[in-house]
N, C-alpha and C positions, 0 to 999 in steps of 0.2 A: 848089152848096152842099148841097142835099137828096140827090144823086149821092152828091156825098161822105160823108154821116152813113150812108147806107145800107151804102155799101158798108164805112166801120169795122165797120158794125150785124154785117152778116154776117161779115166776119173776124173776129169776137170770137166770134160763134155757130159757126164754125167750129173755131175754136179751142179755146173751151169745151168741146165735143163732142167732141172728140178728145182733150179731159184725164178728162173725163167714163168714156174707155175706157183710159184708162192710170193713172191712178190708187192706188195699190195702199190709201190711206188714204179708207176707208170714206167717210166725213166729207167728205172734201177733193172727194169725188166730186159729193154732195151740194149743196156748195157752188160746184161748176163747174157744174150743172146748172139750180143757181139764175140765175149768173151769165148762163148762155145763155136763160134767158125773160124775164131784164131787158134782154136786148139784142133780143130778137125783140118786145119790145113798144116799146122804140125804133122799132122797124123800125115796126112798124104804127102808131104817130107819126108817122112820114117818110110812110107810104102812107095818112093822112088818114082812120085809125081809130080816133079817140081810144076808142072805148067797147071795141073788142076790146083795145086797150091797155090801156087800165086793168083790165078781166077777166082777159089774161093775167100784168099785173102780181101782182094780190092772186090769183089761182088756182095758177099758175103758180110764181109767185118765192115768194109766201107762203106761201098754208095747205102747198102739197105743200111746200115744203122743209121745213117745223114735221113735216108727220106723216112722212118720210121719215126726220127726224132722232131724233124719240123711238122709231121703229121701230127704228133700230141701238142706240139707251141701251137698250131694252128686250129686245134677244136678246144684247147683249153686246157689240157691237161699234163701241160709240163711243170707246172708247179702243186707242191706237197700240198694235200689236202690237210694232213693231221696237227 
């Protein structure tokens, strides 16, 4: 069971990371990136750390995707170019 959460954990962080570099929507990338430290503190859930977990949850998923996302509203680039 724990085998199994892990290893979704990591194809989604694999996955994410590789949307992370294709991407072409500034935002979208942001938000793949989020998506992969909410599945790496899964992961450290499954591997019986709840404190790194919940660190990389609110560090991780939270404050960086807040200051990554008003960094792009603030040079220009929160809105779709195409």
């Amino acid at each position: 069971m724990l085998f199994g959460i892990a290893l979704i954990s990591i194809i989604i962080m694999l996955g994410s990371a590789f949307a992370v570099l294709f991407f072409e929507n500034y935002l979208a990338s942001v938000v793949a990136l989020s998506v992969m430290s909410l599945a790496l503190s899964v992961l450290f859930v499954v591997l019986q750390a709840p404190d790194v977990a919940l660190t990389e949850a609110a560090v991780g998923a939270g404050v960086s995707s807040v200051i990554l996302a008003l960094t792009l509203r603030r040079i220009g680039l929160w809105q779709d170019k195409s």
